[in-house]
C-alpha positions as CSV (number, residue, x, y, z in Angstrom):
1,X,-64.6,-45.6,7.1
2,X,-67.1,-45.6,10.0
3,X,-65.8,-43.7,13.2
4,X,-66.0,-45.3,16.7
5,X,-68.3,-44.6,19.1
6,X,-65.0,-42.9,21.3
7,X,-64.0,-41.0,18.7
8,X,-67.7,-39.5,18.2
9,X,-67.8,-38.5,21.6
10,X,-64.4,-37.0,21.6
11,X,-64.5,-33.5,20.7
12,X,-62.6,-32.1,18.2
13,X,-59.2,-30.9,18.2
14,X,-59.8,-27.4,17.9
15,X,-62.7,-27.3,20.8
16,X,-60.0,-29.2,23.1
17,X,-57.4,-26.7,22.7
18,X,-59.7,-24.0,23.2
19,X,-60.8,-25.4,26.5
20,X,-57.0,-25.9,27.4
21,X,-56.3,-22.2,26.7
22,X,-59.9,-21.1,28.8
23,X,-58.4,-23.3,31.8
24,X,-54.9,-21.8,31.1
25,X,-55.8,-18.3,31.5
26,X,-58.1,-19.0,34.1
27,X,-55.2,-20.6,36.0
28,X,-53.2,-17.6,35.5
29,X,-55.9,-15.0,36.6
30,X,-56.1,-17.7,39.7
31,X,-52.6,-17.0,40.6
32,X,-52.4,-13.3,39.9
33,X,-55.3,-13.3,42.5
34,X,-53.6,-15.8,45.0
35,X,-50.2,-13.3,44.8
36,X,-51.8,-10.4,44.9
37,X,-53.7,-11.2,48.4
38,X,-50.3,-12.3,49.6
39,X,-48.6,-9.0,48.0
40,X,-46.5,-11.4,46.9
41,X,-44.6,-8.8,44.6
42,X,-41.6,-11.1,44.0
43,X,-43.5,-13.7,43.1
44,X,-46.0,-11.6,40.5
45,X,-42.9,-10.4,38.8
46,X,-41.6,-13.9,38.5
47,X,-45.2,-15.4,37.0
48,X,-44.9,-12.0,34.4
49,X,-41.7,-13.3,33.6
50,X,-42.6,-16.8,32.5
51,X,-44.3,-16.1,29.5
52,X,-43.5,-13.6,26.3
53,X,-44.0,-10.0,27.1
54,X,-47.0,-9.4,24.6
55,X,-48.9,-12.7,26.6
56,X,-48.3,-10.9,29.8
57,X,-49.7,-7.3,28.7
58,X,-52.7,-9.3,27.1
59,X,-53.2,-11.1,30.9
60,X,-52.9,-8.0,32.5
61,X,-55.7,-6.1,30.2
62,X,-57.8,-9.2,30.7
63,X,-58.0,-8.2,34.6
64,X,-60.3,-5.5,35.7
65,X,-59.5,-2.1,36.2
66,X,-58.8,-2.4,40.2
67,X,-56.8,-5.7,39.9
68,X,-54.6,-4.0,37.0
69,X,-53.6,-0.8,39.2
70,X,-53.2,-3.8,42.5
71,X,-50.6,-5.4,39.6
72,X,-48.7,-2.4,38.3
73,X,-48.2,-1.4,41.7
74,X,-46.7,-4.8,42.9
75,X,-44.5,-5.2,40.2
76,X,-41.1,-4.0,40.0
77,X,-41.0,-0.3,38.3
78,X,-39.0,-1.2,35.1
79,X,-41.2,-4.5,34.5
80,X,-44.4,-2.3,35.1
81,X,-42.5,0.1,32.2
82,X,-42.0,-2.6,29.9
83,X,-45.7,-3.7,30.1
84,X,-46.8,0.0,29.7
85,X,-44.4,0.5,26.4
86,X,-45.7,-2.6,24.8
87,X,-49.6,-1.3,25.3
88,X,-51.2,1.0,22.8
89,X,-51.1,4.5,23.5
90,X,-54.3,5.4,24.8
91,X,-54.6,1.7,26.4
92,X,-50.9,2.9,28.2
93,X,-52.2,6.7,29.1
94,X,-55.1,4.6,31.0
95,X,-53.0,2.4,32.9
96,X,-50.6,5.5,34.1
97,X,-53.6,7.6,34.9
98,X,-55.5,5.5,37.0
99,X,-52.1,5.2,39.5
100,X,-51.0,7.2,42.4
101,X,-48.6,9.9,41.2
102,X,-45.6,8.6,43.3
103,X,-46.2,5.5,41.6
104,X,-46.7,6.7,38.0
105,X,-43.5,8.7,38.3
106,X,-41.1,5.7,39.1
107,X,-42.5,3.9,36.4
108,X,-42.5,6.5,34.0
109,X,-38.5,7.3,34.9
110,X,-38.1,4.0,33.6
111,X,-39.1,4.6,30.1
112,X,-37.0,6.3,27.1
113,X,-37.3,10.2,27.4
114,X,-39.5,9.9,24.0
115,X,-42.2,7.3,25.6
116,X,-42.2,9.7,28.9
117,X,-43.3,12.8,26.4
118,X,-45.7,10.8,24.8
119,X,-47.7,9.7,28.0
120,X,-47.5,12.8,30.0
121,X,-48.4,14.8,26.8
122,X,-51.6,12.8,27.1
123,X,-52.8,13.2,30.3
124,X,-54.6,15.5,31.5
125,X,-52.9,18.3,33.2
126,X,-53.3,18.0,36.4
127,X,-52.2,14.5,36.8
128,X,-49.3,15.2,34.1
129,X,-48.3,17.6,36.6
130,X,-48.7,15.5,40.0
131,X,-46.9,13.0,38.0
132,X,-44.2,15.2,36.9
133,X,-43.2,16.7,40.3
134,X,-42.7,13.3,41.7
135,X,-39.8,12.5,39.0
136,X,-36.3,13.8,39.2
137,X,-36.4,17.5,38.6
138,X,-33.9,17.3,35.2
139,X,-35.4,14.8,34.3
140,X,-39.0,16.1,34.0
141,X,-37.5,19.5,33.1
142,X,-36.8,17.2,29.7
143,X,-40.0,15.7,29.4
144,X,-41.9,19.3,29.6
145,X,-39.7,20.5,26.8
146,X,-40.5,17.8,24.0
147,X,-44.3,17.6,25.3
148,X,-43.6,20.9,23.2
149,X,-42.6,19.2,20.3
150,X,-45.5,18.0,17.5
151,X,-45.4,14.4,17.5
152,X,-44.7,14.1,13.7
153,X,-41.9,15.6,14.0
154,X,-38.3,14.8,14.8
155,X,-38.7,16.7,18.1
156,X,-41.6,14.4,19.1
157,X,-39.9,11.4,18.3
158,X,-36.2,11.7,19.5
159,X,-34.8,10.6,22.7
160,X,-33.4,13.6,24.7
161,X,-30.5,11.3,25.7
162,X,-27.7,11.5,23.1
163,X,-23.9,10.3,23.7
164,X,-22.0,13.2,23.6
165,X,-18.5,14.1,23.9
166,X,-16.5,17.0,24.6
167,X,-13.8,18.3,21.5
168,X,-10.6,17.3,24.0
169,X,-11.9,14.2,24.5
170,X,-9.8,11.2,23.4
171,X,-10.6,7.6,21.9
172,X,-9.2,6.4,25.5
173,X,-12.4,8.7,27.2
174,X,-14.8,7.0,25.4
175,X,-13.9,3.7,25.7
176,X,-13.7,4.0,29.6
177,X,-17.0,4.8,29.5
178,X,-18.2,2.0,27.8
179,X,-16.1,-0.3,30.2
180,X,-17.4,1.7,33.1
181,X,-20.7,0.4,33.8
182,X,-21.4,3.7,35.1
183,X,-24.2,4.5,32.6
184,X,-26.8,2.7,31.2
185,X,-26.2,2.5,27.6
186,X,-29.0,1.3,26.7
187,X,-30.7,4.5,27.1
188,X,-28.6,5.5,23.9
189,X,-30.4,2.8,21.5
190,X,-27.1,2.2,19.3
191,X,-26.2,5.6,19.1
192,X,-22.8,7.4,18.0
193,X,-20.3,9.2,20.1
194,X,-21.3,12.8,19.0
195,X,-18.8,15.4,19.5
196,X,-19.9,18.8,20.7
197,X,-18.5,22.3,21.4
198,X,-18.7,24.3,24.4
199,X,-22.2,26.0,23.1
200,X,-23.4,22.4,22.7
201,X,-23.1,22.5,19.1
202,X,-22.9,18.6,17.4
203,X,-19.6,19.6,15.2
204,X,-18.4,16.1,14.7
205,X,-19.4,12.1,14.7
206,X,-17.0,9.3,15.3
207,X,-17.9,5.7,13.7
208,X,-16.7,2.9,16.6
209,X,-15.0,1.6,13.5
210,X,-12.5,4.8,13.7
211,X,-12.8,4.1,17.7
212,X,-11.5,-0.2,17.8
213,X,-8.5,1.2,14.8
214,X,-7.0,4.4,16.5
215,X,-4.7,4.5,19.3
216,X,-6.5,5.6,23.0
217,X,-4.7,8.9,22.7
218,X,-6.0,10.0,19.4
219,X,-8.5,13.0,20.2
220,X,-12.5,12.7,18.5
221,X,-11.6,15.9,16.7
222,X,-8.5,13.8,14.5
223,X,-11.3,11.1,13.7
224,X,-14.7,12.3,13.7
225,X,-16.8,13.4,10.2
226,X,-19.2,16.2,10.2
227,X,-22.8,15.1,11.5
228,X,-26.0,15.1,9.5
229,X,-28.2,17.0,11.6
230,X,-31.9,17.6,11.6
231,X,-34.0,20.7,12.5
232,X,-36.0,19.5,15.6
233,X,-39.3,21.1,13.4
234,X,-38.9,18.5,10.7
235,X,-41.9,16.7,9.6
236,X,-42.0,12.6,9.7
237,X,-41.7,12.2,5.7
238,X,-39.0,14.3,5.7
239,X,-37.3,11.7,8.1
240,X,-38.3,8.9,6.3
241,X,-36.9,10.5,2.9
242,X,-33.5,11.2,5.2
243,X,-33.4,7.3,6.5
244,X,-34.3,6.1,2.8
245,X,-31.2,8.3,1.6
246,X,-28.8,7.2,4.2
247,X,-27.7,4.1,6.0
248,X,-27.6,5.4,10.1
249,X,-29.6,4.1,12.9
250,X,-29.9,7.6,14.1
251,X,-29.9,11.5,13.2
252,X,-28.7,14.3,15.7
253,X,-31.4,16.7,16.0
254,X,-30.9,20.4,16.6
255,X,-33.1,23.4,17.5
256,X,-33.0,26.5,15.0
257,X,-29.9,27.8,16.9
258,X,-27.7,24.6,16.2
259,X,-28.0,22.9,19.5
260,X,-28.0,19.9,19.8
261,X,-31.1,18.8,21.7
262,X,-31.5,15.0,20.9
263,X,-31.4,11.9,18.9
264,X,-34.2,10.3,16.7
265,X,-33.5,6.8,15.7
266,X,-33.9,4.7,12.6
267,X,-36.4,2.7,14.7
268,X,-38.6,5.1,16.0
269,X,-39.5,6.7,12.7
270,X,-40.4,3.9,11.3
271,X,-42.6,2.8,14.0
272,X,-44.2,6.0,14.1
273,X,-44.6,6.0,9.8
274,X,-46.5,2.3,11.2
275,X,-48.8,3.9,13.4
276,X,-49.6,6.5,10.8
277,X,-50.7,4.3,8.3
278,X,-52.5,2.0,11.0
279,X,-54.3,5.1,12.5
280,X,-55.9,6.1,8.5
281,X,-56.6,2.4,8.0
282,X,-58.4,2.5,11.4
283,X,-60.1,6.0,10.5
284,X,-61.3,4.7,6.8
285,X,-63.5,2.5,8.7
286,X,-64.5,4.9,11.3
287,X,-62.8,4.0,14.4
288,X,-60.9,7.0,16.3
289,X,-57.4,6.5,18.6
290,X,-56.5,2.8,19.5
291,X,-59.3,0.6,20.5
292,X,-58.8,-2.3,21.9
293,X,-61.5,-4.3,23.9
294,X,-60.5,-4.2,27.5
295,X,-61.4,-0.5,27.0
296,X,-64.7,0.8,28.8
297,X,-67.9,-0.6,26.8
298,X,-69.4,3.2,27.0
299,X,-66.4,4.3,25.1
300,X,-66.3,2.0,22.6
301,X,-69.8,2.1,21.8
302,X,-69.7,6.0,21.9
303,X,-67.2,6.2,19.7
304,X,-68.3,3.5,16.8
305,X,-71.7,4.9,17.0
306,X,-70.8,8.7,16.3
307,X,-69.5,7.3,13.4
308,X,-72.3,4.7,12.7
309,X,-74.9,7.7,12.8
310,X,-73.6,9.6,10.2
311,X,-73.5,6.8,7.8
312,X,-77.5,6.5,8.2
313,X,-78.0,10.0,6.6
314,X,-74.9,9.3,4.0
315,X,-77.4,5.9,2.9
316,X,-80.4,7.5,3.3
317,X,-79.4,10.1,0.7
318,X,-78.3,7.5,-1.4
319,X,-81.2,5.1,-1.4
320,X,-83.2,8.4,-2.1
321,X,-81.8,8.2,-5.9
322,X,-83.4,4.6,-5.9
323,X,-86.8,6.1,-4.3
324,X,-87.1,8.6,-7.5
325,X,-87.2,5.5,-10.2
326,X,-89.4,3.3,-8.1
327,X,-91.7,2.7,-11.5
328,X,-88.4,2.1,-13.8
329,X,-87.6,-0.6,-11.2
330,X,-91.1,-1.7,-10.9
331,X,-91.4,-2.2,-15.1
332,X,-88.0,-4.0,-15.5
333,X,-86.7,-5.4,-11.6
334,X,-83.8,-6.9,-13.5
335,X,-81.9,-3.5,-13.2
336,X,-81.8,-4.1,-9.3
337,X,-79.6,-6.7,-9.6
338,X,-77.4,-4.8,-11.6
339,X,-77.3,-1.5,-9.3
340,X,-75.1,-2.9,-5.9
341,X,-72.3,-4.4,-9.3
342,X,-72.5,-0.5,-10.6
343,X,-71.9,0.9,-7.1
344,X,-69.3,-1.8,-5.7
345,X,-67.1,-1.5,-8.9
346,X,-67.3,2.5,-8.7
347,X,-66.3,2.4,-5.2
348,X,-63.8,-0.2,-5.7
349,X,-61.7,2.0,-8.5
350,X,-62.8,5.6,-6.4
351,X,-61.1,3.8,-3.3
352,X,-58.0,3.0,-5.6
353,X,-57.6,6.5,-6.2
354,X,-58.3,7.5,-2.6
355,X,-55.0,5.4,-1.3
356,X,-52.9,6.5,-4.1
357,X,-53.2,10.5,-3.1
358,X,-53.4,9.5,0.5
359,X,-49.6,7.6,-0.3
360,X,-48.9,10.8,-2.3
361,X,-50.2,13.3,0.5
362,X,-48.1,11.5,3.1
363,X,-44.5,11.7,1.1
364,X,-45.1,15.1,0.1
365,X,-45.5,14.5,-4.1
366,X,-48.6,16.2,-3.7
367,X,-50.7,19.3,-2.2
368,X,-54.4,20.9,-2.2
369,X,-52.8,23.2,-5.1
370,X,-52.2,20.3,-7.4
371,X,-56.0,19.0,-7.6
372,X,-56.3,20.1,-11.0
373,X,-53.6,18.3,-12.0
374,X,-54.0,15.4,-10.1
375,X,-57.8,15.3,-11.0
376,X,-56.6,15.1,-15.3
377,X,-54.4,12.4,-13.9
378,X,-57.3,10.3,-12.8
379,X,-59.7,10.8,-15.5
380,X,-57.3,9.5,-17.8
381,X,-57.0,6.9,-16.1
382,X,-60.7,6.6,-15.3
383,X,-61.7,6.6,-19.1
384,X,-59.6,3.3,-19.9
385,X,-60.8,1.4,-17.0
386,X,-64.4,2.6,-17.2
387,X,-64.7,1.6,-20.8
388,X,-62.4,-1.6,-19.9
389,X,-65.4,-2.6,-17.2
390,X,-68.3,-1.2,-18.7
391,X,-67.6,-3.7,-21.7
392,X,-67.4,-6.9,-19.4
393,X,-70.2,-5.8,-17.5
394,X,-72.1,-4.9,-20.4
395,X,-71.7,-8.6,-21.7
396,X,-72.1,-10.2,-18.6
397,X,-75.8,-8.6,-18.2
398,X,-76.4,-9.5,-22.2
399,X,-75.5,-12.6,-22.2
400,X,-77.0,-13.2,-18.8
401,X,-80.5,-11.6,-18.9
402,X,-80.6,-12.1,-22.8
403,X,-81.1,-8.0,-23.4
404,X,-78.6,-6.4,-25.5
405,X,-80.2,-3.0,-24.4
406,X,-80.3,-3.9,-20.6
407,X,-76.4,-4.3,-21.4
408,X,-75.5,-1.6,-23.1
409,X,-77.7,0.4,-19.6
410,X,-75.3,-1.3,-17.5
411,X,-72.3,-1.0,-19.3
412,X,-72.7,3.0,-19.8
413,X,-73.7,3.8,-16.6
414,X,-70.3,1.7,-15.0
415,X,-67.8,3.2,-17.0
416,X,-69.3,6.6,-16.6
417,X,-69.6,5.9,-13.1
418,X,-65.8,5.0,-13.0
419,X,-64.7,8.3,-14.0
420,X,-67.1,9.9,-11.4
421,X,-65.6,7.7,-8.5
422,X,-61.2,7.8,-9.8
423,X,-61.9,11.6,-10.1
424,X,-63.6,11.6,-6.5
425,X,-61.0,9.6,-5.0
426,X,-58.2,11.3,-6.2
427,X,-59.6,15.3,-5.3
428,X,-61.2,14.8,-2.5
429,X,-58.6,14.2,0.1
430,X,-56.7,17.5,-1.3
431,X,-60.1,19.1,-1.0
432,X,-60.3,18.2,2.9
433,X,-56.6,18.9,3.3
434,X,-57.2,22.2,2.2
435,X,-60.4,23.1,4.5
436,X,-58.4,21.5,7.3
437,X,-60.3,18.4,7.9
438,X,-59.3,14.9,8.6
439,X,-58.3,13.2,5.1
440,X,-58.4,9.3,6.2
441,X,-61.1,10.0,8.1
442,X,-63.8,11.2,5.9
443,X,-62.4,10.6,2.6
444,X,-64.3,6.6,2.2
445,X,-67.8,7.9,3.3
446,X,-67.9,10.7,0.8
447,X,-66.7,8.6,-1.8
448,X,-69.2,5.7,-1.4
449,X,-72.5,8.0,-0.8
450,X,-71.4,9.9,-4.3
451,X,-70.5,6.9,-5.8
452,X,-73.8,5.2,-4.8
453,X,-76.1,7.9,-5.8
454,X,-74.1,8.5,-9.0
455,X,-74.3,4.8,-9.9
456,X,-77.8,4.0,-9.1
457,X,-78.8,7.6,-11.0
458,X,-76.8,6.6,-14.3
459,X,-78.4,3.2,-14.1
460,X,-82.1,4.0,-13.5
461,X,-82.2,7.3,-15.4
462,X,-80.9,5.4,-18.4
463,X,-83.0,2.7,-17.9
464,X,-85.7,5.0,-17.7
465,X,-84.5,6.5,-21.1
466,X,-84.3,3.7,-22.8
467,X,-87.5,1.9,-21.0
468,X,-89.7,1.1,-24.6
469,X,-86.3,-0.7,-25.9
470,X,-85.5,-2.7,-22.5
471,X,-89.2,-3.7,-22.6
472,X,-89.0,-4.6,-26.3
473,X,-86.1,-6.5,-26.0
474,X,-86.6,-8.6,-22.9
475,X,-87.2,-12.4,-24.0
């Protein structure tokens, strides 16, 4: 059906939304600007408001550096925390750093002790230290002890804040205080009364269903069960493993001497399992910390062309294999189809076995010392597929080029080539583990310049072997 002249020059949907969303933002950058010459700091916090948080940090990080710090500093203290929370964590450490100290520190005290630690323990120390003086002095007395803390750890990701309770304390003391309005429970992420001697020792927890059934003048100590506690040293899959095994929001977490110096939360191990998994996805493809695009251009480029760099030489070495058989290529160029097939299914099963030691490497099922084992494992496995492939490949390039030989080249090399990759993929991450290098991080690269060079070497040697049969047998 022929369209109408109006409806030709109409553009499409998709380019009309797109211009309503340019003139959208645009409008909102127009206002922020408007406000911000009026200080209008009422009215900036009321425009942040009026649309979802995550739209309001992406407005914010579409402003320049100046106009973001003219923002933050306009808006009210626990709205500027909330925008600083929902940013990544080097995207966040920018935003505080770039502030006057005085300001930095009231925004900070309005984040959970564990967010504090996580911000200060990224800044550089002099402006951790100008920031920390301006906060309360218990407060940043709390955030310089878990900036101690690793940040894997349960010590790194617990809130200092826990809702404790003294052993003479009744059902009646505890439900005053939620009544009170005297704290802010919020602070306490849906924790637990704990119960806790006079050396600060959690010795007891009370479930609010024991709290809503007893009578006011029952004491903690007549209702409460012994706590499951956690060393503050303990690694984050041994968290994980401890959440999988048991059904609480949150785990008391002691020093070595049994105090009780915090709580992590359900939550706040699985977002930090999250950004474990995101970070090695992030360094497989060669990207270091949390890059998002309103970062400096130098510092984006910087970092994605260190990485860049090294890949030339990793390719150069690899395309040297291909150099060596330049007259193997030259008497039969139907091989160079079949070399990037070789390489890509190599890499494809090698990178298989990368993620499955990585998985194994981050629940603790498997350490440097088991390579030997782990590296049997593989080539077991390796042998099936590799025979499985080289098979279908081998057919493909018979019944393709018409060369029975040229298949049975292709073939072999593959399923050799399999084994080479699922026995790469599966050592070398224990192998950099051990030597105390970055797993995630350089695993992929080794794996697809050994994987190349192997493939393209078991190809063109063979070839090269087998040269007067290829040549005989090529319709």
């Amino acid at each position: 059906m022929a369209r109408s002249i109006s409806e030709v020059l109409t553009p499409p949907k998709w380019e009309r939304a797109m211009a309503a969303q340019d003139s959208e933002l645009r409008d909102f950058e127009d206002v922020i600007e408007s406000l911000l010459s009026k200080q209008d700091g009422e009215g900036l916090s009321s425009l942040f408001n009026s649309v979802p948080l995550n739209d309001a940090l992406r407005e914010l990080l579409r402003l320049t550096p100046d106009v973001r710090d003219d923002v933050l500093l306009l808006l009210p203290p626990e709205q500027a925390a909330r925008l600083i929370d929902e940013a990544p964590n080097e995207m966040a450490v920018e935003l505080v750093e770039r502030l006057e100290p005085g300001t930095a520190a009231a925004i900070v005290e309005e984040l959970h002790s564990d967010v504090q630690a996580d911000l200060i323990g990224e800044l550089d120390r002099e402006d951790a230290e100008a920031i920390l003086a301006e906060m309360g002095a218990e407060e940043a007395a709390d955030v310089r002890h878990l900036v101690e803390y690793e940040d894997d750890t349960a010590g790194g990701l617990m809130v200092a804040e826990a809702f404790t309770f003294h052993e003479s304390d009744t059902v009646d003391t505890v439900l005053r205080r939620f009544v009170s309005g005297n704290e802010d429970f919020e602070r306490y992420r849906g924790q637990h009364p704990y119960i806790v001697d006079r050396e600060g020792h959690p010795i007891g927890v009370v479930s609010l269903r024991s709290l809503l059934t007893s009578p006011r003048s029952t004491r903690l100590t007549e209702i409460m069960i012994r706590p499951i506690t956690v060393l503050a040293s303990a690694p984050l899959d041994v968290l994980r493993g401890l959440f999988d095994q048991y059904p609480f929001l949150g785990l008391p977490v002691v020093e070595s001497d049994g105090r009780l110096v915090g709580v992590v939360a359900r939550a706040a191990v699985d977002l930090a399992a999250l950004e474990r998994s995101e970070s090695e996805g992030l360094r497989r493809h060669g990207l270091v910390g949390d890059e998002v695009r309103s970062m400096p251009l130098p510092v984006r480029a910087r970092r994605r062309l260190a990485w860049l760099s090294a890949n030339i030489v990793l390719n150069v070495i690899a395309a040297s294999v291909i150099s060596a058989y330049e007259e193997t290529l030259s008497a039969f160029i139907a091989i160079a189809i079949f070399l990037p097939m070789v390489s890509d299914m190599s890499g494809c099963s090698g990178n298989q076995a990368v993620a499955v030691t990585m998985r194994e490497l981050s629940l603790g099922l498997v350490r440097p010392i088991d390579m030997g084992r782990v590296w049997v494992k593989e080539v077991s496995v390796g042998l099936i597929n590799g025979a499985a492939l080289g098979i279908l490949i081998g057919i493909v390039a018979w019944m393709w080029k018409g060369s029975l030989f040229l298949g049975l080249v292709i073939g072999t090399a593959l399923a050799l080539n399999t084994v080479i990759a699922v026995s790469i993929g599966g050592v070398v991450p224990l192998l950099l583990k051990w030597i105390g290098q970055d797993p995630a991080a350089a695993s992929g690269p080794l794996l697809t310049t050994i994987t190349d060079m192997a493939g393209f070497f078991l190809v063109l040697s063979l070839a090269t072997a087998m040269m007067p049969y290829l040549i005989q047998d090529h319709p």
